[in-house]
C-alpha positions in Angstrom: 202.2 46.2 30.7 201.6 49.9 29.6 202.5 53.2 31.3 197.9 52.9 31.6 198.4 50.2 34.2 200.9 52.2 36.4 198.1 55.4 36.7 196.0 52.6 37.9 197.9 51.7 40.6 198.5 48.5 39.3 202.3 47.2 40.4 204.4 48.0 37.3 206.5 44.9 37.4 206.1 41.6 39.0 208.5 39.0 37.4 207.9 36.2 39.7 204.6 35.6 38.0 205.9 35.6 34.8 205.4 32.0 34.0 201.6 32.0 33.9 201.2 34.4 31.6 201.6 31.6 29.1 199.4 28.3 29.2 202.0 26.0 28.0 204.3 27.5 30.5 201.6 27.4 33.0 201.1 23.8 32.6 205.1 23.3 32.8 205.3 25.1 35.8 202.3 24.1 37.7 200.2 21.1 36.4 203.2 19.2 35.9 205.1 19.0 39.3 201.3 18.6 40.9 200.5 15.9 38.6 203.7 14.2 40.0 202.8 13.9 43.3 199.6 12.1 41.7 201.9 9.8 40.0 203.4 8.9 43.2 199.5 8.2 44.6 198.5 6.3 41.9 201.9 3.8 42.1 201.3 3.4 46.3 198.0 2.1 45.0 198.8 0.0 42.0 201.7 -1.4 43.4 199.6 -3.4 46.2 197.9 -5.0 43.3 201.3 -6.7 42.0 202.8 -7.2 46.0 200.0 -7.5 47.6 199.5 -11.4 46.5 203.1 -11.9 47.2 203.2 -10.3 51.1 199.5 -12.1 51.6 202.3 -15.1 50.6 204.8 -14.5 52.5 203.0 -13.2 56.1 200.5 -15.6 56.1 197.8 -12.7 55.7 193.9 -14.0 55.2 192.3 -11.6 52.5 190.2 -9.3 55.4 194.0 -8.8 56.9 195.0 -8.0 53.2 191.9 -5.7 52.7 192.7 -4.2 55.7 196.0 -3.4 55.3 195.4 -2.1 51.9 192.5 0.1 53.3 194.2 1.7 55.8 196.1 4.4 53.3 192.2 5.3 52.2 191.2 5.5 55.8 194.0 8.2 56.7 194.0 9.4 52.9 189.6 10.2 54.4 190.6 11.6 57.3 192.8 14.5 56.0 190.6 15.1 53.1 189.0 18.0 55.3 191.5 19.9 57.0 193.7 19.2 53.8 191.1 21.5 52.0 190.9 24.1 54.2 194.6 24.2 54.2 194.9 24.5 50.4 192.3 27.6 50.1 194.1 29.4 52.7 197.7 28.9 51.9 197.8 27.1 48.3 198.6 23.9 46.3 202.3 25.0 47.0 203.1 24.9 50.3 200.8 22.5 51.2 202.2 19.4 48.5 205.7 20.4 49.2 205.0 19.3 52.7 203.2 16.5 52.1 205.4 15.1 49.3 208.3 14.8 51.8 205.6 13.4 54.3 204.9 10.7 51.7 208.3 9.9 51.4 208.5 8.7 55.1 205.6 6.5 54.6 207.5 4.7 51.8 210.4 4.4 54.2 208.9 3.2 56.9 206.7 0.4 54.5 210.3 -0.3 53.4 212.0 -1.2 56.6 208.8 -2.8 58.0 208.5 -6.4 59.5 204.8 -6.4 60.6 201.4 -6.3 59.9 201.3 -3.0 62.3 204.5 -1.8 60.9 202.9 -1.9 57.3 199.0 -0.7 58.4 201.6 2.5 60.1 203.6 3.4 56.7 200.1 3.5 54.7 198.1 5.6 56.7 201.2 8.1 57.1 201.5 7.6 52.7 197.8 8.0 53.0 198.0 11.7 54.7 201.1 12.3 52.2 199.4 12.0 49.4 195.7 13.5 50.5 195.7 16.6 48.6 196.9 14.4 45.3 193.7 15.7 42.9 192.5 18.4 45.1 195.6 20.6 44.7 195.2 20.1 41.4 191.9 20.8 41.2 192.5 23.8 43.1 195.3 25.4 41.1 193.3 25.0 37.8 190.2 26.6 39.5 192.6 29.5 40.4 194.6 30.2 37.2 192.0 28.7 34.4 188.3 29.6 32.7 185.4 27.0 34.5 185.1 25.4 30.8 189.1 24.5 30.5 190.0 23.2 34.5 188.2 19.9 33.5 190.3 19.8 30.7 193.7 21.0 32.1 192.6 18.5 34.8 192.3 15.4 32.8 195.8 16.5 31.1 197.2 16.6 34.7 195.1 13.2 35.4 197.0 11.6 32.2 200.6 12.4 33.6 199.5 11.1 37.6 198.5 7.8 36.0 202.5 6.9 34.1 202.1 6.2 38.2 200.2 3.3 37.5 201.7 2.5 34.2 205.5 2.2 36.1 204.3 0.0 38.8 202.4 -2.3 36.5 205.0 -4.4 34.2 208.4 -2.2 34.9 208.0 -3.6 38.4 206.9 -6.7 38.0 210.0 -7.1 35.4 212.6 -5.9 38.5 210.6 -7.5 41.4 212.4 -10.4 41.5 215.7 -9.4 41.3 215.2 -6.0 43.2 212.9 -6.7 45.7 209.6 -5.2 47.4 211.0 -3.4 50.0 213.5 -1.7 47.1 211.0 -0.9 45.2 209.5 1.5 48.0 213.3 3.2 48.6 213.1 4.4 45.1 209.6 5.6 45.5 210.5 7.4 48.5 213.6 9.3 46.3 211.3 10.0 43.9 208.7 11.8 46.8 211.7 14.0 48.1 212.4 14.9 44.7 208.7 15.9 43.8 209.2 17.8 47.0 212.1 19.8 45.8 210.1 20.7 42.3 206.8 21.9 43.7 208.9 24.1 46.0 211.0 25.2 43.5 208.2 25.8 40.0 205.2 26.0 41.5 203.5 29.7 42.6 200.1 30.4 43.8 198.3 32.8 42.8 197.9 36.0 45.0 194.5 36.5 46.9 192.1 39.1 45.2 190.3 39.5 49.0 191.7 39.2 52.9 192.3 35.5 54.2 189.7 35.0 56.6 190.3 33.0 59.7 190.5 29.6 60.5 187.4 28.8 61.9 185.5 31.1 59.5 186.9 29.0 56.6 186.1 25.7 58.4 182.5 26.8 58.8 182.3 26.5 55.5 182.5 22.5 55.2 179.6 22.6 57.4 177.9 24.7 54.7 179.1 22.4 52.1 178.1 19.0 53.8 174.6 20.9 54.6 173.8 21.0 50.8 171.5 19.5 49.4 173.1 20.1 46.4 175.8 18.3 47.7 173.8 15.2 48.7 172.4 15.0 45.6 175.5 14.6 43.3 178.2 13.5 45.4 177.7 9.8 46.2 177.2 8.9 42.7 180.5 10.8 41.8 182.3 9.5 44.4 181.2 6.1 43.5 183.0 6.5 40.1 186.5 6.4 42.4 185.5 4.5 45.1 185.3 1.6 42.4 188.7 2.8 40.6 190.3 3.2 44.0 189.3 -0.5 45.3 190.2 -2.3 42.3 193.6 -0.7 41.1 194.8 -0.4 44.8 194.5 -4.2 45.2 191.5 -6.6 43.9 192.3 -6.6 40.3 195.7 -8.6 41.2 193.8 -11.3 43.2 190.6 -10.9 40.7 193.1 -11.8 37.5 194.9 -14.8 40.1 191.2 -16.5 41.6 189.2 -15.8 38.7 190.7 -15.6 35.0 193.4 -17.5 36.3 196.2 -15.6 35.1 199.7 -15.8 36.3 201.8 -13.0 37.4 203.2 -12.3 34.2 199.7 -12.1 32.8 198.6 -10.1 35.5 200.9 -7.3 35.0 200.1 -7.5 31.6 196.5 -6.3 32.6 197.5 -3.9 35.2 199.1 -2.2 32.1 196.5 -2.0 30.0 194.2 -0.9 32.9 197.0 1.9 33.1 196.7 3.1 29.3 193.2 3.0 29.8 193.1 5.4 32.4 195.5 7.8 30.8 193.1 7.6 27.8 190.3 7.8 29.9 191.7 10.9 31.7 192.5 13.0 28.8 189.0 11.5 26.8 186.8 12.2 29.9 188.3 15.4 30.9 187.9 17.0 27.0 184.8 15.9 26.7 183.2 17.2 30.0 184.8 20.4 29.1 183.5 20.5 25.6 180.1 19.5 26.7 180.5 22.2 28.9 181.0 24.9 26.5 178.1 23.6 24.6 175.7 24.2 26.8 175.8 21.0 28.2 175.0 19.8 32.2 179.0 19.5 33.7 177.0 16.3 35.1 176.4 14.5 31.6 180.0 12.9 31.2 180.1 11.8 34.4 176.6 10.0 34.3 177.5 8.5 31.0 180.9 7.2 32.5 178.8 5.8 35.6 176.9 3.8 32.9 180.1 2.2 31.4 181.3 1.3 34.8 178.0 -0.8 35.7 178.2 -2.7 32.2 181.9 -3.5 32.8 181.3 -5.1 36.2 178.3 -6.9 34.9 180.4 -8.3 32.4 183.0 -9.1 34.9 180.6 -11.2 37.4 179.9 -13.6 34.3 183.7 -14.6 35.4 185.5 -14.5 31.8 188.8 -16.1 31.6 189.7 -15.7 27.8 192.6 -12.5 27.1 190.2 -10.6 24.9 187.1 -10.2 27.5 189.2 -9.7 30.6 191.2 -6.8 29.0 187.7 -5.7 27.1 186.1 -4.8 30.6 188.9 -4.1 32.8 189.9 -1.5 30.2 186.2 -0.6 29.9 186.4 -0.4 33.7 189.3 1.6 34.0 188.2 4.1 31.5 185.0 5.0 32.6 186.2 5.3 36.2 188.4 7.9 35.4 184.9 9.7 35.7 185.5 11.1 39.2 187.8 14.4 38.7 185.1 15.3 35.8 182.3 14.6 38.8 184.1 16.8 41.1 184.6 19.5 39.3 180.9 19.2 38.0 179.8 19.2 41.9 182.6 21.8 42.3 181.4 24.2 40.0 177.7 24.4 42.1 179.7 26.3 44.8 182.0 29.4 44.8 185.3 29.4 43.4 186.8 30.4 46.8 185.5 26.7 47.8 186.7 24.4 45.3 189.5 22.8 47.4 186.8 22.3 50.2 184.0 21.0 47.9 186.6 18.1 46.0 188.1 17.6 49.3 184.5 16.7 50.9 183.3 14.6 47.9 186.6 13.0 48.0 185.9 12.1 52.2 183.5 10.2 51.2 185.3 8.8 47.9 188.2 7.4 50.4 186.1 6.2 53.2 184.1 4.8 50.5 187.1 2.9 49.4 188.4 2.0 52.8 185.0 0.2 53.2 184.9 -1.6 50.1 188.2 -3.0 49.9 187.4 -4.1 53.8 183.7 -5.8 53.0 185.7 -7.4 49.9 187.9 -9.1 52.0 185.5 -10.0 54.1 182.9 -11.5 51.9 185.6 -13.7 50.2 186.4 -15.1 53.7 183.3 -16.5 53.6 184.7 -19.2 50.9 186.7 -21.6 51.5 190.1 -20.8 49.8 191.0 -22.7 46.6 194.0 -25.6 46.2 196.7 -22.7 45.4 196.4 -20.4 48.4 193.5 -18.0 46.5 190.0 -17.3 47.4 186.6 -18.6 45.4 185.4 -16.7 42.2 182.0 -16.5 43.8 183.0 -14.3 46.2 184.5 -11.6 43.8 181.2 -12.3 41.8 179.0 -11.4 44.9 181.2 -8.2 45.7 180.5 -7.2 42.6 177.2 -7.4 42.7 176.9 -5.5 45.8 179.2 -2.7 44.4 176.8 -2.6 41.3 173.7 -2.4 43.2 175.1 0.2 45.3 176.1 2.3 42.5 172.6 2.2 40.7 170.9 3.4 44.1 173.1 6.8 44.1 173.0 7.2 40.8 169.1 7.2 40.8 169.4 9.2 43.8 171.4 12.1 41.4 169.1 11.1 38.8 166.6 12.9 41.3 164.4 9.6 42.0 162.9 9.7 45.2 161.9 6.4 46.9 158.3 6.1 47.9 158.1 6.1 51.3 160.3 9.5 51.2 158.2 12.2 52.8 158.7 15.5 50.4 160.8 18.5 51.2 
């Protein structure tokens, strides 16, 4: 800083906010220790994909009970999405996931020390409010700190090091499970929340206000504004449909799928989950360059999540013909994994229609409906493969994954014609 900035009135030194002067030190101070509290999201979800079967086992659970139980992190993840993003644009990503980190880590300790199926449905919708602000803080701190062509970028570099989450509880713990345990498992995924905790406190900084905080209700006024859109409308079911899909699969019916359908054993199973895990690393840094490039092109911030939304139908098609071989069922879950890392690129997309004041709001309400979306989903799954009659070994009928995939598929080609800005014929015009 030159003796020009003090004549200014500009403050002559301010060390604390050192550290973002540089990018990689920005990204080592900030995206990192945000990213790990995705980590932790993205392992509460996969890990119900490897325990899930086994607990189903072990209570005596029918697969709506499962469904349920598994849903009830989205359903409280959907609830705090709103007050969650007004509480990030008014005090920042920092205090906020420092908080809820630590809040996460009780839910992991009370799943842990559970007995019942209300003892379990309580520790996921308290993990489900602890790790609510996962992507949006992100989100949030790229809007504040990088250019509108690089935060889908930075984003999907942040995406890539939330989804080791899924990679760790894919084969790592399936290879401990049976000597450690389930309910281990969870104590060392609470340490690792309180320690998440301790870093965001510690590295992270948000960046000071340019204009006066207004007040609570004035900033809450604003989701009304947001979910008034018809911008909003417009766009945001087909990107949240991109998660919805990710979230209900990798949070539980990929394990059962692999079990009732390909007929894979555990082993085998995590195997997949793996692979599903590189794909979505891949898929996050892919999807997030190439939004951003297409962006600095010239290009729609829509186009790579449309393409991605393409991808994802042609992988569940391909998954309703019911493969079993190893080369087809890690072809489209892969296929399926990558493409629905499409979401983060679709909110930022949806995002970027909005002021920058707004982000945390706008991701938080797309991602309202991404969870309740999810909550549904996983529910009506359940549901609809009650309405088999369970196999010899304890596991439901393929034909009921097939129909749930259909319905998912059908329901993700009406909102994306809907983006697409079909109208349906008996639609009066605006």
């Amino acid at each position: 800083m030159d003796a020009g900035d003090g004549a200014r009135g500009l403050p002559k030194a301010q060390p604390q906010w050192q550290p973002v002067n540089s990018p990689y030190r920005l990204f080592l101070s900030i995206t990192l220790p945000l990213a790990a509290v995705n980590l932790l999201n993205q392992a509460s979800r996969t890990v119900m994909a490897l325990i899930g079967p086994v607990m189903a086992a072990e209570f005596a659970w029918s697969a709506s009970e499962l469904g349920l139980l598994a849903a009830c992190m989205y359903a409280a993840y959907a609830v705090a999405q709103l007050p969650v993003g007004v509480a990030l644009d008014m005090f920042g990503p920092r205090r906020i996931q420092a908080g809820l980190a630590l809040l996460a880590a009780l839910g992991f300790a009370v799943f842990a020390m559970s007995h019942s199926l209300a003892g379990f449905a309580l520790a996921r919708i308290i993990l489900g409010v602890g790790v609510s602000a996962a992507l949006m803080a992100i989100i949030k701190a790229h809007s504040q700190w990088f250019a509108p062509a690089q935060v889908a970028h930075m984003t999907g570099l942040a995406m890539v090091a939330g989804s080791l989450g899924s990679v760790l509880t894919s084969t790592p713990v399936q290879a401990i499970l049976p000597s450690l345990g389930w309910r281990n498992v969870f104590w060392l995924m609470c340490g690792a929340a309180i320690a998440t905790a301790v870093w965001i406190a510690v590295s992270v900084r948000d960046k000071p206000a340019t204009t006066a905080r207004k007040s609570l209700k004035a900033q809450s006024a604003v989701v009304v504004t947001i979910f008034r859109a018809p911008r909003f409308w417009r766009y945001a079911p087909a990107v949240a449909m991109l998660s919805i899909l990710n979230f209900t699969y990798m949070g539980l019916w990929i394990g059962p799928w692999l079990r009732d359908v390909a007929g894979f054993d555990a082993q085998d199973r995590a195997q997949i989950l793996l692979w599903y895990s590189l794909a979505m690393m891949l898929g996050g840094l892919v999807v997030g360059w190439a939004a951003s490039r297409a962006q600095a092109h010239g290009w729609p911030p829509i186009v790579v999540p449309a393409l991605c939304t393409g991808g994802l139908v042609i992988a569940q098609l391909g998954l309703m013909l019911q493969p079993q071989s190893w080369a087809a069922v890690t072809a489209l879950w892969v296929l399926f994994a990558f493409c629905g890392t499409g979401g983060p690129a679709g909110y930022i997309a949806v995002g970027q229609l909005f002021p920058v004041e707004q982000t945390a709001r706008v991701s938080t309400a797309i991602n309202t409906l991404t969870l309740a979306g999810a909550f549904l989903l996983q529910w009506v799954i359940g549901a609809m493969l009650d309405l088999w009659p369970r196999n010899a070994s304890g596991g439901w009928d393929a034909q009921g994954y097939t129909a749930a995939l259909a319905l998912s598929v059908i329901v993700q080609l009406w909102v994306s014609a809907q983006a697409a800005g079909w109208r349906s014929p008996w639609r009066r015009s605006a």
